[in-house]
Every structure is written in C-alpha cells, then in structure tokens.
PABA-360030 format. One record per residue (C-alpha): residue number from 1; x, y, z; residue in three letters. Coordinates in Angstrom, 3 decimals. Example, Ala and Ser with C-alpha at 12.3 -4.5 7.8 and 13.67 -1.06 7.14 Angstrom:
2
MARKE  koltor        c1        c2        c3  lose
MARKE       1    12.300    -4.500     7.800   ALA
MARKE       2    13.670    -1.060     7.140   SER
END
This chain:
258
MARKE  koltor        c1        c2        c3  lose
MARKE       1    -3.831   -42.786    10.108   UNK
MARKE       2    -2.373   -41.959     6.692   UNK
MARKE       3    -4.658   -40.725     3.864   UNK
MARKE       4    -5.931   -44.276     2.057   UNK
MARKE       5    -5.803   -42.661    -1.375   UNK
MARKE       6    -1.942   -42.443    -0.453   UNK
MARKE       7    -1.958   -46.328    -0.274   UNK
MARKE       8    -4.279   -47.325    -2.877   UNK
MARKE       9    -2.187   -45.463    -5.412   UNK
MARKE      10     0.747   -46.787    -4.447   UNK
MARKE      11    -0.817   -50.429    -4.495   UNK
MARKE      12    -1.846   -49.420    -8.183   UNK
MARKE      13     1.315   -48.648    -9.437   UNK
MARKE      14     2.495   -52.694    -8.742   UNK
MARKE      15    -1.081   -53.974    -9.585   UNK
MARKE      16    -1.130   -52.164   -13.058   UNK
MARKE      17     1.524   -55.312   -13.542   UNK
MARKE      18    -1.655   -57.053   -14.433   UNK
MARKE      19     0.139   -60.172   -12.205   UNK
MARKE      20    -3.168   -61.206   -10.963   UNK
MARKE      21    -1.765   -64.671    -9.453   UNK
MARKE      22     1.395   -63.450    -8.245   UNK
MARKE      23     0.036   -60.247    -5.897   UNK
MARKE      24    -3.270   -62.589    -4.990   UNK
MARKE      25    -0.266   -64.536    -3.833   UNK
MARKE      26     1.552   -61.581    -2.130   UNK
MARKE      27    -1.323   -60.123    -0.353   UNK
MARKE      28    -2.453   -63.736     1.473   UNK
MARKE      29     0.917   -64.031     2.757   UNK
MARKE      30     1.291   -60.485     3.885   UNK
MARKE      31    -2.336   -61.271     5.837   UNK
MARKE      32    -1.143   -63.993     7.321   UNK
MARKE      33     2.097   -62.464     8.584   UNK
MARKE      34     4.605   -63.782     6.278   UNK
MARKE      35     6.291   -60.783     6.207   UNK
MARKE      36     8.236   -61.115     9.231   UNK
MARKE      37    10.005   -57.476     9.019   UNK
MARKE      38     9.931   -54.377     7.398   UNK
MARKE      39    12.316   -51.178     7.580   UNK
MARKE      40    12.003   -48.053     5.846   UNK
MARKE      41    14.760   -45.735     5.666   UNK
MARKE      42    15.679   -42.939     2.731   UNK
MARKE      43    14.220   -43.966     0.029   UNK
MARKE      44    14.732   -47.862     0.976   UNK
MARKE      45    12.491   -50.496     2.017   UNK
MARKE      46    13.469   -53.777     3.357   UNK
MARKE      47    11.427   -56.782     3.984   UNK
MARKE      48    12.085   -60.332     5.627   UNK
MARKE      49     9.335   -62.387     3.761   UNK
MARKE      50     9.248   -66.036     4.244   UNK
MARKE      51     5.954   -68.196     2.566   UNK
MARKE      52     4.386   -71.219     3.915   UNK
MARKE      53     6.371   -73.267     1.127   UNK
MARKE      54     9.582   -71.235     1.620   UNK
MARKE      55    12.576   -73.009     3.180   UNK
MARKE      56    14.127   -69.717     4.111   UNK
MARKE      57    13.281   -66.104     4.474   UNK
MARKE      58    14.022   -63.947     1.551   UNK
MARKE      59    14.845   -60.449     1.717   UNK
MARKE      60    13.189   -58.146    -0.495   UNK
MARKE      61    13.905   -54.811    -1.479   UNK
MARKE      62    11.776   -51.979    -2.832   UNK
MARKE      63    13.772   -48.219    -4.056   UNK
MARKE      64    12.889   -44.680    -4.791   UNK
MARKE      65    14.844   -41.566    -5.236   UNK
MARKE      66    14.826   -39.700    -2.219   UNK
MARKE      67    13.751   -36.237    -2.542   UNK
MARKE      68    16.609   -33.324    -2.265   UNK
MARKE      69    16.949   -30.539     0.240   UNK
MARKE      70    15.668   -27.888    -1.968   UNK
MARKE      71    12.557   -30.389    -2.995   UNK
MARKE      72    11.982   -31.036     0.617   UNK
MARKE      73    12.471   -27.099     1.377   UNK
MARKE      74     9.738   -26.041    -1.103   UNK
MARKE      75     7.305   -28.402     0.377   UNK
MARKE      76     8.134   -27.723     3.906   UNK
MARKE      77     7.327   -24.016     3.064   UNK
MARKE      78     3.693   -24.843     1.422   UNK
MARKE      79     3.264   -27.169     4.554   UNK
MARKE      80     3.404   -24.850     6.962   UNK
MARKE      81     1.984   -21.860     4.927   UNK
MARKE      82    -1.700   -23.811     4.739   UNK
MARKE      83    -2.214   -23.947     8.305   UNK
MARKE      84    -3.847   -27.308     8.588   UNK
MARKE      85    -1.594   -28.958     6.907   UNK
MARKE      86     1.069   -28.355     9.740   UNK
MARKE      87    -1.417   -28.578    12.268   UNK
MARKE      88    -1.931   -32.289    11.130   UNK
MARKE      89     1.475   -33.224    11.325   UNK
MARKE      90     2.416   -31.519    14.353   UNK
MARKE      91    -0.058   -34.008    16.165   UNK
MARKE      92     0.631   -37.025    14.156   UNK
MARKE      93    -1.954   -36.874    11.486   UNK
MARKE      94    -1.817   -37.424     7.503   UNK
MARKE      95    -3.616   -34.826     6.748   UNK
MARKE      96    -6.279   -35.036     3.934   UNK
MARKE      97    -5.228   -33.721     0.053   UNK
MARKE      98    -1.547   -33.514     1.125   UNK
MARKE      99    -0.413   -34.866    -2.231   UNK
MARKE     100    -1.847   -31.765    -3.771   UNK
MARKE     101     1.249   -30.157    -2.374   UNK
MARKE     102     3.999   -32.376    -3.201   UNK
MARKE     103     2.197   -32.045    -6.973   UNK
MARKE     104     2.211   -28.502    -6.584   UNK
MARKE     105     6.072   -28.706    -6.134   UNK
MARKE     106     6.608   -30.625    -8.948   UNK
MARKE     107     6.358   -34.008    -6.771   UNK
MARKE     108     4.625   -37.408    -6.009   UNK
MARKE     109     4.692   -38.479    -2.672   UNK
MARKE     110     4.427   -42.136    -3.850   UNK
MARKE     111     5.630   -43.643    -6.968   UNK
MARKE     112     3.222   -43.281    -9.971   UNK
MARKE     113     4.891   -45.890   -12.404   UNK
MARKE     114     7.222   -48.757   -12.229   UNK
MARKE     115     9.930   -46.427   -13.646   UNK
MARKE     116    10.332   -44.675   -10.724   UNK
MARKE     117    10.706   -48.147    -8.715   UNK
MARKE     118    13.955   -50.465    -8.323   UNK
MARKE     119    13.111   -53.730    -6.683   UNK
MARKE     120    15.118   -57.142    -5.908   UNK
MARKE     121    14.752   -60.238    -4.085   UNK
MARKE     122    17.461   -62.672    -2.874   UNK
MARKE     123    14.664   -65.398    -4.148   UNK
MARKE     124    16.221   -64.219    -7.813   UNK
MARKE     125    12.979   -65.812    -9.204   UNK
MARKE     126    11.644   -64.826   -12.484   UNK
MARKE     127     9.443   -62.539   -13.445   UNK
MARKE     128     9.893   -60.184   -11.046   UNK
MARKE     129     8.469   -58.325    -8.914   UNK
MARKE     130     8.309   -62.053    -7.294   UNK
MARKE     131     5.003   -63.014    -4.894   UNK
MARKE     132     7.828   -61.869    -1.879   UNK
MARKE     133     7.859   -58.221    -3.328   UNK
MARKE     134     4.397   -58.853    -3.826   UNK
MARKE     135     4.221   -59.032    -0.019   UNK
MARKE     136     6.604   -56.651     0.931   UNK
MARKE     137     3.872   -54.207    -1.396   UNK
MARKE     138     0.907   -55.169     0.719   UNK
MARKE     139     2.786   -54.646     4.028   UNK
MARKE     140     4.321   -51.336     3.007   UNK
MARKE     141     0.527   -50.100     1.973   UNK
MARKE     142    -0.354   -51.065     5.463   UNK
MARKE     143     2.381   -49.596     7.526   UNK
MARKE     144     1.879   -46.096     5.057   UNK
MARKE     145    -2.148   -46.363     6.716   UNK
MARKE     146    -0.846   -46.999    10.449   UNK
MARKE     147     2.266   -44.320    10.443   UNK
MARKE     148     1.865   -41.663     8.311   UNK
MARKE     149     5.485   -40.543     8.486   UNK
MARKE     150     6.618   -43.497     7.118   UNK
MARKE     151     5.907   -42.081     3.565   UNK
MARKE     152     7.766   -39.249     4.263   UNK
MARKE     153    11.027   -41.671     5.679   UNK
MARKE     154    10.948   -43.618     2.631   UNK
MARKE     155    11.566   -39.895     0.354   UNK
MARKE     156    14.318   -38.778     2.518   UNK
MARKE     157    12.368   -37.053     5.629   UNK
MARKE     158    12.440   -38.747     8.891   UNK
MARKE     159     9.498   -37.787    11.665   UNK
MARKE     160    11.606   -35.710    13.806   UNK
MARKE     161    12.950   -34.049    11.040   UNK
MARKE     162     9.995   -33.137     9.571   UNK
MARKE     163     8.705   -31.806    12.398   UNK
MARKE     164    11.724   -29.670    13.731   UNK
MARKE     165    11.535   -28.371    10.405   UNK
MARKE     166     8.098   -27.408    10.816   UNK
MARKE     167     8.269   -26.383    14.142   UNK
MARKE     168    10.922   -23.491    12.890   UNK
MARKE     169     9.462   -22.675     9.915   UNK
MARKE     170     6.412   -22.007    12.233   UNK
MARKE     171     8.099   -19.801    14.774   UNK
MARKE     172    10.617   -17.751    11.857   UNK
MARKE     173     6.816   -17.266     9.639   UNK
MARKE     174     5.248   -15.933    13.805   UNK
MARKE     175     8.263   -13.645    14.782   UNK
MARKE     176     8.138   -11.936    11.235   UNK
MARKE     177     4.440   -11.267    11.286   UNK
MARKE     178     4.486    -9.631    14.648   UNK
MARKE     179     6.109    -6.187    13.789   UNK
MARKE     180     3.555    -5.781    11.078   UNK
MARKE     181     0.916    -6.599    13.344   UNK
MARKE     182     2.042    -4.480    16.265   UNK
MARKE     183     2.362    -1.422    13.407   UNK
MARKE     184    -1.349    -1.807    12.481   UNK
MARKE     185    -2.212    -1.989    15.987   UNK
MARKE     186    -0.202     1.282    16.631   UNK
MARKE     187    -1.635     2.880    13.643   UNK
MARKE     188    -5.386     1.710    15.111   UNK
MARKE     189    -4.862     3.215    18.831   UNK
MARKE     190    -3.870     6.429    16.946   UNK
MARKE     191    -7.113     6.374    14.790   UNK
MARKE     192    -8.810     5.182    18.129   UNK
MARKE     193    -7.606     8.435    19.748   UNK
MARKE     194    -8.529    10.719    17.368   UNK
MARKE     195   -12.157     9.823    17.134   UNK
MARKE     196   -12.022    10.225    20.470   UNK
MARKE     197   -10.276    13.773    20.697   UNK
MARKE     198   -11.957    15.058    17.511   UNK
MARKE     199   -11.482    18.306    16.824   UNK
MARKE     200    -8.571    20.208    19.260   UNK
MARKE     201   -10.603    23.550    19.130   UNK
MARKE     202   -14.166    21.746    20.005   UNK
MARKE     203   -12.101    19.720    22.435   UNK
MARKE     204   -10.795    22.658    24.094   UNK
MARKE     205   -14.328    24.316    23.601   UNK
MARKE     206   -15.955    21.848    25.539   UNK
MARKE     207   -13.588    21.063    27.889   UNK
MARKE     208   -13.086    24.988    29.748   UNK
MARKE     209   -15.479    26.816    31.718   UNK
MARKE     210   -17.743    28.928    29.959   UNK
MARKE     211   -16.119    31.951    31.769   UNK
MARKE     212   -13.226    31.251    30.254   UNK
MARKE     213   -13.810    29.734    26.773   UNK
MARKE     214   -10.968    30.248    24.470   UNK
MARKE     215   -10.880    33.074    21.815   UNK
MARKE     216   -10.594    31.702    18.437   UNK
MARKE     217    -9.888    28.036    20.153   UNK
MARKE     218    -6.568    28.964    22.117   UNK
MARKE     219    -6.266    27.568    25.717   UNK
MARKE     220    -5.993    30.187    27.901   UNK
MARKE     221    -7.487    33.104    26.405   UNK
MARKE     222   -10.602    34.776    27.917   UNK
MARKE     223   -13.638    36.645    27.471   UNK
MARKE     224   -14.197    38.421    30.956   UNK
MARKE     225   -11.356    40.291    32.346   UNK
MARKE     226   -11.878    38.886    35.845   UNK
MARKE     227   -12.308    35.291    34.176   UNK
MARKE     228    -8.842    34.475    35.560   UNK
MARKE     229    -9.836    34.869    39.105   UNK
MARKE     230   -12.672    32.538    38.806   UNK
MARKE     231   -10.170    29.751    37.315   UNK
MARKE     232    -7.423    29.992    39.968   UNK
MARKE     233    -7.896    28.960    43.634   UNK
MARKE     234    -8.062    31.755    46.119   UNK
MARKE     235    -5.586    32.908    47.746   UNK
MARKE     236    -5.969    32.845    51.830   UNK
MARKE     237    -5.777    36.119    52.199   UNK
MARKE     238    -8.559    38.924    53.344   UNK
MARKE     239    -9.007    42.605    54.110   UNK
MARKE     240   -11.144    43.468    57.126   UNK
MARKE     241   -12.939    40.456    56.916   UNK
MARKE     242   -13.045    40.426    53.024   UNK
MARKE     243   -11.838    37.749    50.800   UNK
MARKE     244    -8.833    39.224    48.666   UNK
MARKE     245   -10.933    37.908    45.492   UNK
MARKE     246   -13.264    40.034    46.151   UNK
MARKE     247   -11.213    43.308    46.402   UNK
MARKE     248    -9.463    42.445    43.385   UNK
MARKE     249   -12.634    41.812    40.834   UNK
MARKE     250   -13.611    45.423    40.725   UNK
MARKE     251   -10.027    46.447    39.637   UNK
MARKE     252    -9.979    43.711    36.616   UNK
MARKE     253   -13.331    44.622    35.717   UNK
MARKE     254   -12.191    48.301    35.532   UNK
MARKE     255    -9.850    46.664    32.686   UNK
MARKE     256   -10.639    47.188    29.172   UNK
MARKE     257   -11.543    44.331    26.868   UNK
MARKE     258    -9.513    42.847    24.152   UNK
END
C-alpha cells in the first residue's frame, strides 16, 4: 500500500476546482465501476469511463511531465542512501515520508496545482475537467493506494526500473565501503596485537628463563656463563658414566663475566 497522504494530495489538487457536483459525480461512478480501464505509462494516464447515462465509453486522459534522468538520478541516490527507504521498495512497499525526498530534490511526486496537469476527454463537454476525468481522478487515487509504483510509472520510472536501479546503486554504495572497512579492521587487529605484546623488552623479560634473562632487554644475552647449557638440550654424550653437561659447567663457570 502506497502512502494515503500521496493520494489525498493528489485528490486535492482536482478538488481545489471547487466542482462540488461534478467530482460528487466522478467519485459515484468510479465506486460503482464505471471506469472500465485505466493505464498508466510515462507521465500518461488513460481511462475508459462510461456512466450509467452514457451511450458510449469515453476516453479520458490525465498528463504530467515526466521527470528526467538526472531528476530521477538524484532521487535514486537519496533513496538508497536512507536505508529504509530502499528497503521499502525493494519489497514492494511505499514507504512512509517519501515525498520528503522528491522535495528535497527539487520535486513533487504528485502534481500540486492544475498547472502542472493537461487533461482531455473525447466527451469534449464543457467545463472541463468533465465528471469522466472526474472518475478517471478517483480511480487513479485508488490504484496510487493499491500499487505504489504506479506513482513512480506515471513520472517516468517503471517498477523494474526502479528497482534495478536500486538494486545497483545498492551493491556500487557495498563494494566501495568494504576497503575502508577492511582498513579499519586491519588497523584494529594491529592495535589488538599490541595491547597484547606490550612492551618488546617486558615481553622478552617475561617470556625467558630467569637463567637467562636478557641484558638490557636483548634476546639472547645472559647473566650466568653456563646459562647457555641450561637452555639447550643435552647432548647424548657422557664420560665414564657422566653426562657431558656436567663436565662442561665447571669450564664455563671458570669463564669471566661480562
């Protein structure tokens, strides 16, 4: 369903006629299914309209302007920058306040005054807009409440068009937002890691065996000459019984310190 604020100004704009009799007229007919067709292409409406006292259907027309491509471009480009908005349309919904955005483009999504209106009637009765336009009004109203792309058809934007359009702008507004978002993620991890590290020298600090805690925070350096053969595996060698390891110690003790 279309937004009913969309129809009721649109129904104003023929009512401020002040042709009380002549849309009373229009809108019984319409009700009782006088109107026996209506089309809306780019910024046409046709209508078959044929009264209880007519002898013949009468077609009735009802004109805008269409809106251009670069008109249709800016509001494509709101649409789909205010989430919702797209999100309506994209499952078949008018959404609510959309004419805010055509009048934030410089638009009206439905005609505000008879001057932006051409009508005619093959009836060629006098004053016009005759009670068949009248009609053709009341049944236009109603089709803009059951389809809301129909509003959009009658300025120059079919449904699928609409939508393809959306559905592109969409992805193009998605693919250009991901390297940004995988370089803040990137930059994260890295702030992620260095909490975690912290500082390299208390890192490597706490990370060695007392025996052989770094000098001045370097990996590798030592405090106890025979540090070293406490950090490497021994090797499967022994004298009389004696692990090599153990031979060895007194010689690196016997070293001086640095």
């Amino acid at each position: 369903m279309t937004d009913p604020r969309l129809s009721l100004a649109f129904l104003g704009t023929f009512e401020s006629l002040r042709m009380g009799p002549t849309f009373a007229r229009g809108r019984r007919d319409e009700r009782a299914g006088h109107v026996r067709s209506l089309t809306i292409s780019g910024s046409l409406v046709v209508a078959l309209v044929r009264g209880p006292d007519d002898p013949q259907a009468f077609r009735s027309r009802i004109a805008v302007r269409a809106f251009g491509a670069s008109e249709w471009a800016r509001v494509e480009e709101d649409l789909v920058r205010e989430a919702r908005y797209a999100a309506d349309l994209l499952a078949g919904r008018m959404p609510a306040g959309i004419g805010g955005v055509f009048q934030a483009a410089g638009l009206s999504l439905v005609p505000l005054s008879l001057d932006e209106v051409a009508m005619d009637c093959t009836c060629e009765r006098w004053p016009m807009p005759c009670v068949h336009l009248a009609a053709t009004t009341y049944a236009l109203a109603r089709s803009f409440e059951e389809d809301p792309f129909g509003v959009f058809t009658w300025r120059g934007r079919g449904r699928d068009e609409l939508l393809l359009r959306l559905r592109e702008l969409r992805s193009a507004r998605a693919v250009t937002a991901a390297p940004a978002q995988d370089e803040a993620g990137e930059a994260r991890a890295e702030d992620d890691l260095g909490e975690r590290l912290g500082d390299p020298a208390a890192f490597w600090g706490e990370t060695l065996p007392a025996a052989a805690a770094p000098a001045g925070g370097r990996p590798g350096a030592v405090t106890r000459p025979d540090a070293l053969l406490d950090q490497l595996d021994p090797p499967p060698l022994a004298h009389e019984g004696r692990p090599i390891v153990d031979l060895l110690r007194p010689a690196y003790l016997a070293l001086p310190e640095e």
